[in-house]
Steps between C-alpha positions, in 0.01 A plus 500: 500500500654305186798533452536771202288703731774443800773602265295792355456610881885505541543628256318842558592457876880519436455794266302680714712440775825601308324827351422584904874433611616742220590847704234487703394868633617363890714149555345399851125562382581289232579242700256495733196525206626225303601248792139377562487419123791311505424311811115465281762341237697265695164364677326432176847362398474271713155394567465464116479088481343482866214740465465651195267723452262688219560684212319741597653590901871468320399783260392755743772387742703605196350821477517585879883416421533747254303803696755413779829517234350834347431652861890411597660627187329878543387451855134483582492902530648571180331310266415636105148564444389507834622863574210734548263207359147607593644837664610271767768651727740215504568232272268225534716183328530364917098455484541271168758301731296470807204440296658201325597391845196415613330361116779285408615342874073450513557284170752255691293448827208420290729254375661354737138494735312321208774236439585442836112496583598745787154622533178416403284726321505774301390771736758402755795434271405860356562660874794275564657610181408903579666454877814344323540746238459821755729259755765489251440912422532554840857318558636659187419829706731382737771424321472793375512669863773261591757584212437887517560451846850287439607734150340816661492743223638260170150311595294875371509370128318180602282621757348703243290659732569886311363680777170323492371435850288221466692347237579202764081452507432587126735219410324196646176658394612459159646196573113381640361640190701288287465194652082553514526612098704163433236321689181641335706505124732175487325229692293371227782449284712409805228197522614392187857481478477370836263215416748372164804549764356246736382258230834455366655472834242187532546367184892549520616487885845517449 
């Protein structure tokens, strides 16, 4: 990422951000949605110069930021446009979240696995990546468990769950979907970015 790009991506990070913290609909969700993006923040922050990675993974991690900040300024059940969209019964905006769960965080394992030379070949890497995304859905199912349990009822809004029984299940489904769509659509051009990324980190070491 060069650095107009970086500044570009701050840019539209802090006023995103600032937009979210603006009388959000409930304090406490708010926090909770937006922590993992600023914790996402911090880490790139601070990995930047040791392992810096491609255009294209710090644009959707960008995006995945901003479905988080949008989901914690209305809460995930009260988002606009997703009311009634379809003739669904609930609103839907968590599924975008859990969906980008799983196709974004499958963006950075590819990375990390294909850099590090973690595993060999592509059908391997492909299920290591899969298990890793639908680990990482499953813990954030926890955490979710685990605060409700410590806020009992302030922990409804980000539950999110709106009386849907298998929203717990539905979630990491999503979650698996989007990491198998990022797969099949982004590798290609994943290959790449990857491929100048690792050239210039020969040609330039430090």
């Amino acid at each position: 990422m060069k650095p107009p790009i970086k500044y570009i991506w701050i840019i539209i990070f802090t006023a995103v951000l600032v937009w979210s913290g603006i009388n959000p609909k409930d304090q406490f969700t708010w926090l909770l949605e937006v922590a993992p993006a600023l914790i996402g923040a911090a880490l790139l922050a601070l990995t930047y110069k040791l392992f810096r990675l491609t255009p294209l993974l710090y644009a959707f991690i960008l995006l995945h930021c901003v479905v988080l900040m949008i989901g914690g300024h209305y809460t995930y059940a009260e988002v606009p446009l997703f009311d009634g969209l379809f003739d669904a019964q609930r609103n839907n905006y968590d599924k975008v979240g859990h969906f980008f769960q799983g196709f974004v965080p499958a963006l950075i394992a590819r990375e990390i696995l294909i850099r590090k030379h973690v595993v060999n070949g592509r059908g391997w890497r492909s299920v290591f990546i899969i298990s890793i995304c639908l680990a990482f859905s499953a813990f954030y199912e926890l955490i979710e468990w685990w605060v409700a349990l410590a806020t009992g009822e302030n922990a409804e809004a980000f539950l999110g769950t709106q009386g849907y029984v298998w929203d717990t299940q539905s979630d990491m489904a999503f979650a698996l979907l989007g990491a198998i769509l990022s797969l099949l659509m982004l590798s290609r051009w994943h290959d790449q970015q990857l491929e100048r990324v690792m050239n210039e980190k020969v040609i330039n070491p430090d």
